[in-house]
C-alpha positions in Angstrom: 0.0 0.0 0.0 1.3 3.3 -1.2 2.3 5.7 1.8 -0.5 9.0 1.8 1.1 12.3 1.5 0.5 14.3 4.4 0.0 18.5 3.5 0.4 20.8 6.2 -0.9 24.4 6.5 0.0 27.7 8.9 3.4 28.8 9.4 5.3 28.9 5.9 8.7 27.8 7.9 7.3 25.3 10.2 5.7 24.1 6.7 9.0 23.5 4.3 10.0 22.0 7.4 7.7 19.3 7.7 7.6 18.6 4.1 11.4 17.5 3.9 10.6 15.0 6.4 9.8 11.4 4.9 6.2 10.6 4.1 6.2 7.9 6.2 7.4 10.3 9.0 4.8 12.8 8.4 2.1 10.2 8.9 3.4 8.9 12.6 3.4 13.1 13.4 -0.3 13.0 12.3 -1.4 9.7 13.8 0.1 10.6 17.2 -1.5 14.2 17.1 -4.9 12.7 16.6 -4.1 9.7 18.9 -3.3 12.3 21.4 -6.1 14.3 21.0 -8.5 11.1 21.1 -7.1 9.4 24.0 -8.7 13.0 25.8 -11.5 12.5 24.6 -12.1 8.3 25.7 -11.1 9.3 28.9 -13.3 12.3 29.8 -15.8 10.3 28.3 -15.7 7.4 30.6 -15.7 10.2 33.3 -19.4 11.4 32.2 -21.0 8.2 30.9 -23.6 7.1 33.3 -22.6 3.9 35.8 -25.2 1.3 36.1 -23.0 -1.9 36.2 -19.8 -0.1 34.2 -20.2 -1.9 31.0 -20.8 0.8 28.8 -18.1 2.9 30.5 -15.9 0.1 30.3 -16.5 -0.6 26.7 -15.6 3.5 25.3 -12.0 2.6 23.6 -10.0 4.4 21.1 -8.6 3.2 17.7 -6.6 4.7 15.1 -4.9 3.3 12.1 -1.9 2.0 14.4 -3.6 0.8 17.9 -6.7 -0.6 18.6 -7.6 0.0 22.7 -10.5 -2.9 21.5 -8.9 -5.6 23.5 -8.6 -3.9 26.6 -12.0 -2.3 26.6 -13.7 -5.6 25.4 -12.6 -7.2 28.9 -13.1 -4.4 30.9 -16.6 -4.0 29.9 -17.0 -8.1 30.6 -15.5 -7.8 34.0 -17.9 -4.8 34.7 -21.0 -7.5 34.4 -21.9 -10.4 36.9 -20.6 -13.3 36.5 -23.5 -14.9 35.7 -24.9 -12.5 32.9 -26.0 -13.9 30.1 -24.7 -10.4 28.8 -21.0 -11.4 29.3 -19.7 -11.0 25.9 -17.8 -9.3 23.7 -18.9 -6.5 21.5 -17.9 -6.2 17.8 -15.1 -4.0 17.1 -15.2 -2.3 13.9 -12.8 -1.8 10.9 -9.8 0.3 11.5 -10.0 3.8 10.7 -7.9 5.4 8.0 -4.5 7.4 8.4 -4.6 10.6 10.5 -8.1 9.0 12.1 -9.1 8.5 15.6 -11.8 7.0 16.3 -13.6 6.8 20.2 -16.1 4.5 20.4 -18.5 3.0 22.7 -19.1 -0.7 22.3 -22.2 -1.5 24.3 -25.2 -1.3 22.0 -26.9 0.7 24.0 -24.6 3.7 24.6 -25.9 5.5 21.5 -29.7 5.8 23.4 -27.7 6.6 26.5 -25.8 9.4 24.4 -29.0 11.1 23.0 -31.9 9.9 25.1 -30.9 9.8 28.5 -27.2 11.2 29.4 -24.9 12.9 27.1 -21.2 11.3 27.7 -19.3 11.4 24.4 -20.2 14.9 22.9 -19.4 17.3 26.4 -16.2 14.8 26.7 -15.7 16.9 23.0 -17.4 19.9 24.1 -16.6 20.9 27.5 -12.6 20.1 27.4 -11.5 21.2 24.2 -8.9 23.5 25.6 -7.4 20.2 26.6 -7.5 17.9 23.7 -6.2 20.9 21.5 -3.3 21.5 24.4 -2.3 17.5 24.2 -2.5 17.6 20.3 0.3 20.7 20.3 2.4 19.2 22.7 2.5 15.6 21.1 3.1 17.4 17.9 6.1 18.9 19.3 7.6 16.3 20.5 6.8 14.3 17.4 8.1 17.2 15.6 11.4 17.9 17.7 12.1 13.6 17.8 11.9 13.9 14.0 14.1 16.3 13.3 16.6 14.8 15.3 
């Protein structure tokens, strides 16, 4: 599979700059912003999502075109439930996400009517801490940046 090109916009320096790094650099800079930025995100999440037996808060995970947190969450979440629920299972986990892509996703079924029914988690985890995800973004991409150049 052919390596995507990565194009960068703001500062003209900073710019050039990145663009005589190797593609293949470029793209870990991008996926470990967005990791970064993500990995906010799951965990302010599992901080708002309601707590009935801690499945569904168990089962938010991030994934990006390099890691998967599927595993993890997938046990979690079962570990969260009685041992005698017929509901001990795993959930699906979905495709991986392209390049320069987080995604944050909840893998109990349900969390979707929890989301817009009854208690918002994943959209204030967005929402109310963006100051934060932007703030891990900028440093990971300066230390991406600075372990590049080097």
């Amino acid at each position: 599979m052919a390596m995507p090109s990565v194009t960068w916009k703001g500062d003209k320096e900073l710019t050039r700059k990145l663009q005589r790094l190797s593609d293949a650099a470029q793209v870990r800079i991008l996926n470990q912003v967005v990791a970064a930025g993500a990995f906010v995100v799951e965990g302010y999440a599992k901080i708002e999502a309601p707590i009935d037996t801690g499945y569904m808060r168990n089962s938010i995970y991030t994934k990006t075109a390099e890691f998967s947190g599927y595993a993890d969450a997938s046990i979690a979440a079962a570990q969260a439930l009685p041992v005698t629920a017929a509901a001990r299972r795993s959930f699906p986990e979905g495709p991986r996400p392209p390049i320069g892509t987080a995604i944050v996703s909840v893998g109990a079924e349900y969390g979707v009517h929890v989301e817009y029914l009854t208690k918002p988690f994943m959209r204030p985890a967005v929402d109310n801490h963006r100051p934060e995800i932007e703030r891990a973004m900028n440093v990971t991409f300066q230390r991406e940046v600075e372990k590049a150049w080097r």
